[in-house]
C-alpha positions in Angstrom: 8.5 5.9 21.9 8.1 8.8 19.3 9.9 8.2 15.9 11.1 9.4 12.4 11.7 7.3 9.6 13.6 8.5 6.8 13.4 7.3 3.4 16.5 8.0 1.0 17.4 7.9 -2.3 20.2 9.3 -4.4 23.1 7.8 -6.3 25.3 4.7 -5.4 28.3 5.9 -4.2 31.5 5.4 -1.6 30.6 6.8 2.0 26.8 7.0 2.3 26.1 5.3 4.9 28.6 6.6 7.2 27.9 10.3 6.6 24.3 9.4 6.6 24.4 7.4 10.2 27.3 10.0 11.8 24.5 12.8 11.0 22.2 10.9 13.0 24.7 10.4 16.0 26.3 13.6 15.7 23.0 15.3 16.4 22.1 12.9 19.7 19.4 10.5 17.9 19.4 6.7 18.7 19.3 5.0 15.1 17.1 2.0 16.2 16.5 0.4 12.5 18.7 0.8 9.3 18.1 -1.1 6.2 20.2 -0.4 3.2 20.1 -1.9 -0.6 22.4 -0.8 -3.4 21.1 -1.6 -7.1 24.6 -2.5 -8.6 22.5 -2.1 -12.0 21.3 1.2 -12.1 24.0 2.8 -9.5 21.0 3.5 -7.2 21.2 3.5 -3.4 18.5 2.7 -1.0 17.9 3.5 2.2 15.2 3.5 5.4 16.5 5.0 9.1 14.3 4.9 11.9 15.0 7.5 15.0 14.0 7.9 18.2 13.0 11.5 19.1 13.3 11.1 22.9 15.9 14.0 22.6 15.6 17.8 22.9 15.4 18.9 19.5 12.2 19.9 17.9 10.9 18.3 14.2 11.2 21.8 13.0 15.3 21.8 13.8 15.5 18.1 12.7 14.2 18.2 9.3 16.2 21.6 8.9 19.5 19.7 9.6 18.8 17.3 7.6 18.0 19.2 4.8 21.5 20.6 4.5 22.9 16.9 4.8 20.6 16.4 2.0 21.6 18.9 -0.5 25.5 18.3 0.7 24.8 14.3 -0.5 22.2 15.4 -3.2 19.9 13.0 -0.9 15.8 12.6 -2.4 14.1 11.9 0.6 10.9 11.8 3.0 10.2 11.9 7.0 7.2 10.4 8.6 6.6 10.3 11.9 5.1 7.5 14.0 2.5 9.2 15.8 0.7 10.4 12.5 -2.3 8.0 12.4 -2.8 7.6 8.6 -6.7 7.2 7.5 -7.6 4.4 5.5 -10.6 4.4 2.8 -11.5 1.2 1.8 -13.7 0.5 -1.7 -15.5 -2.3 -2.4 -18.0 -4.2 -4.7 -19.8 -7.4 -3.2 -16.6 -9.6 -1.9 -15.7 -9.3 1.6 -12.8 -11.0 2.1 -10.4 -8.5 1.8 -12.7 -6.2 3.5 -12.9 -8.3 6.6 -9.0 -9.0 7.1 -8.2 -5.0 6.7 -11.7 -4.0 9.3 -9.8 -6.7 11.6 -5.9 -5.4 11.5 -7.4 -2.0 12.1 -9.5 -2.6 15.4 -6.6 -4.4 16.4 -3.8 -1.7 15.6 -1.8 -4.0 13.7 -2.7 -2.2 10.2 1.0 -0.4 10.7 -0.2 2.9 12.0 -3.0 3.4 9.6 -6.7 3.0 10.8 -9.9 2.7 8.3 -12.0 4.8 8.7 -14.6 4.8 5.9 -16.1 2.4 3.8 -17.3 2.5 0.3 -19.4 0.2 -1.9 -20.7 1.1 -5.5 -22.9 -2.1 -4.4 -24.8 -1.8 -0.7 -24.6 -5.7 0.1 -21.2 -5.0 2.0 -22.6 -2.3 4.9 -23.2 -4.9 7.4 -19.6 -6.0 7.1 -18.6 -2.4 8.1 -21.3 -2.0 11.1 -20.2 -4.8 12.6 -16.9 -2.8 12.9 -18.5 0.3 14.0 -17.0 2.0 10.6 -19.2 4.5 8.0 -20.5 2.6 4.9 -21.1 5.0 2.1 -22.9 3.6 -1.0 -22.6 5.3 -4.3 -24.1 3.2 -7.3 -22.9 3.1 -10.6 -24.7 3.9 -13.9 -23.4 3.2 -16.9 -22.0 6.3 -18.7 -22.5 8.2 -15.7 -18.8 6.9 -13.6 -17.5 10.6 -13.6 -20.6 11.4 -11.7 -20.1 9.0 -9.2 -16.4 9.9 -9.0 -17.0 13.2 -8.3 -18.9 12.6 -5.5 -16.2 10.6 -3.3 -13.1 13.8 -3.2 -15.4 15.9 -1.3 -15.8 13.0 1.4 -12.3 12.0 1.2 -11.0 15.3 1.7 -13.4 15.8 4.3 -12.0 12.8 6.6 -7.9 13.4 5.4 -7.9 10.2 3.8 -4.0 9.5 3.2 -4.8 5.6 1.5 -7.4 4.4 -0.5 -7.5 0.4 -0.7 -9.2 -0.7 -3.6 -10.6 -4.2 -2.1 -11.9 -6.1 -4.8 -13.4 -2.9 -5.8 -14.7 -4.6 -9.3 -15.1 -0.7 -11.7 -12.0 0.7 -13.1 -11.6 3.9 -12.0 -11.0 6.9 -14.5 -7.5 8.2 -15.3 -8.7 11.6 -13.8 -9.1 9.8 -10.4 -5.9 7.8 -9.7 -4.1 11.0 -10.7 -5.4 12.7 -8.0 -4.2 10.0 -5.3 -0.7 9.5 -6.8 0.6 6.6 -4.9 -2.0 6.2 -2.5 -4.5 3.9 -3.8 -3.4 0.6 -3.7 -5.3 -2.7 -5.6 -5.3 -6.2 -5.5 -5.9 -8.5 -8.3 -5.8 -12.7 -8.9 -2.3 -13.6 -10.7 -3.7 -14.9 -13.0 -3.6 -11.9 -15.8 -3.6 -11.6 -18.3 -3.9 -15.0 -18.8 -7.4 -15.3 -17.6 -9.1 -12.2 -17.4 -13.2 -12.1 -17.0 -15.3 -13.3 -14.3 -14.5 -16.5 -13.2 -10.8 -16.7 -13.9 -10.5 -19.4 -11.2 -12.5 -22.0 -13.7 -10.4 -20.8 -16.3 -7.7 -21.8 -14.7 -9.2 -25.3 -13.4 -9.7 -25.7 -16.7 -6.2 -24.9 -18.0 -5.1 -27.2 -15.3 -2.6 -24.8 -13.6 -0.4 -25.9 -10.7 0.3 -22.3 -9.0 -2.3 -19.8 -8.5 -1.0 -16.5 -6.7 -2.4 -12.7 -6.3 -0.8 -9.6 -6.9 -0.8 -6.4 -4.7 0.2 -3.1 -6.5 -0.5 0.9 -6.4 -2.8 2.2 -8.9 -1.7 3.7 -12.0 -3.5 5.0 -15.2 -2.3 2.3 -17.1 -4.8 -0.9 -16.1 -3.1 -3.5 -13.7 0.6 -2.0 -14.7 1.4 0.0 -11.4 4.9 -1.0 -9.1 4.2 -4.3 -7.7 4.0 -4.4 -3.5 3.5 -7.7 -2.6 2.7 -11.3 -4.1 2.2 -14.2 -2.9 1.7 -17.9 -4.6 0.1 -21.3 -3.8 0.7 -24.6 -5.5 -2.4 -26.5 -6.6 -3.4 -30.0 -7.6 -5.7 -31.7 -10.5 -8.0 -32.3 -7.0 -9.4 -29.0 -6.4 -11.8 -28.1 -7.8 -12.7 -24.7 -8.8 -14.5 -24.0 -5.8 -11.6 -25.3 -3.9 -9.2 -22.7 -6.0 -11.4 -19.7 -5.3 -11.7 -20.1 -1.2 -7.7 -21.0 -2.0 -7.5 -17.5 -4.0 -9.4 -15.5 -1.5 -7.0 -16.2 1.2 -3.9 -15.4 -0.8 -5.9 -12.3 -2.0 -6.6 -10.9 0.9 -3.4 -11.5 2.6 -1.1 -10.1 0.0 -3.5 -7.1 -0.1 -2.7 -6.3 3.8 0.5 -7.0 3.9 1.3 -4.3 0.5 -0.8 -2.0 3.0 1.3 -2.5 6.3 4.2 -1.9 3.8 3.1 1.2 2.8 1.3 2.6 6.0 4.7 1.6 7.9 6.7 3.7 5.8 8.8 0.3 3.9 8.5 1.6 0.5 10.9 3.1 -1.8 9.7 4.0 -5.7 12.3 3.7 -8.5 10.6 4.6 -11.7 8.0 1.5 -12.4 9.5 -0.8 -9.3 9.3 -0.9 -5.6 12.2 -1.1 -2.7 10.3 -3.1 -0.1 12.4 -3.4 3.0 11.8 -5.7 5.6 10.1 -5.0 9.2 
């Protein structure tokens, strides 16, 4: 079954949803998922309609019907379709976890219509990871005072496969301002929850050593300022004085890599809203 989903935005008031759902029936579609939220705070309303298109009208006459609704309500809005297969590039360093879980969801379709389709390491110990899954491995080494080199190189190559998401997988270089303003909302990074509290390379022995009770990750999109983009997904798991920090990290890779897939289903199915620095993330 072919499908729309509409993402909406505009200001809370009396009536939305009825002159938003009667366009919808008035014009033959099936509404087969609504999800709705009001922030009372802000006077901001929220909304996500999935269609079928099994009937005779065309995308072209849709989206001009729609528009008209929209400038009537003062609507902000966006329409994806489901059979737009989005392409997925992952970026990575020398940890595979994340890598592995997002390789796996994609050869099984469950990845939320997305597929990867490229891999890339600043570091070549990953490649086999991505054979293994029949997917390219591109490796392009770092040198210090040389990034925007290196930067440079990967928009050509993303261009050239219509890369619509770039998953930053542990991907351990922070990438210039120059770069995540190019992908504006579509590079998407996951981190340990433990910042800033313990930042550096072995923040699970910090935190052994602080002798924390909840460790948790954090899956976000990609902003300019380090580690401050709208927050996706996050996830936490309580700990005891009895694991140790080797116990904490295989503890932390698991939440890691699951928070990190589930911010990209979320995105790749179409279940996020932005308003300002925070995320609307609706339900499947």
């Amino acid at each position: 079954m072919k499908q729309a989903v509409f993402l909406i935005r505009t200001d809370d008031r009396q009536g939305l949803l009825a002159a938003i759902s009667n366009f919808f029936t008035g014009h033959k579609y099936n509404i087969i998922g609504c999800r709705q939220y009001t922030d009372l705070h802000e006077g901001r309303y929220f909304m996500r309609v999935v269609i079928d298109l099994s009937n005779e009208c065309t995308r072209r006459e849709l989206e001009e019907h729609f528009s008209a609704l929209a400038r009537e309500l003062r609507l902000t809005y966006e329409i994806h379709y489901s059979d737009e297969v989005r392409n997925v590039a992952v970026m990575v360093t020398k940890t595979s976890h994340c890598l592995y879980d997002l390789l796996m969801h994609s050869e099984e379709n469950t990845l939320g219509g997305g597929r990867v389709v490229m891999v890339v390491g600043n570091h070549p110990e990953l490649e086999s990871v991505a054979d293994r899954f029949r997917v390219p491995f591109y490796c392009f080494p770092v040198e210090k005072g040389k990034e925007a080199e290196q930067e440079a190189l990967l928009h050509p190559l993303f261009e050239r496969n219509h890369i619509d998401l770039i998953v930053l997988a542990r991907y351990m270089r922070i990438l210039s301002d120059d770069f995540i303003s190019r992908y504006p909302r579509r590079i998407i990074n996951i981190h340990h929850g433990f910042l800033p509290a313990f930042q550096g390379s072995d923040p699970y022995r910090q935190a052994w050593e602080r002798g924390v009770k909840i460790i948790g990750a954090t899956a976000h999109y990609a902003t300019a300022e380090l580690d401050e983009g709208p927050i996706i997904e996050q996830d936490v798991v309580r700990i005891s004085h009895e694991d140790t920090p080797e116990a904490l990290r295989e503890i932390g890779r698991d939440i890691e890599r699951r928070v990190l897939t589930r911010a990209v289903q979320a995105h790749l199915e179409h279940r996020i809203i932005l308003s300002d620095r925070r995320t609307i993330v609706f339900g499947r």
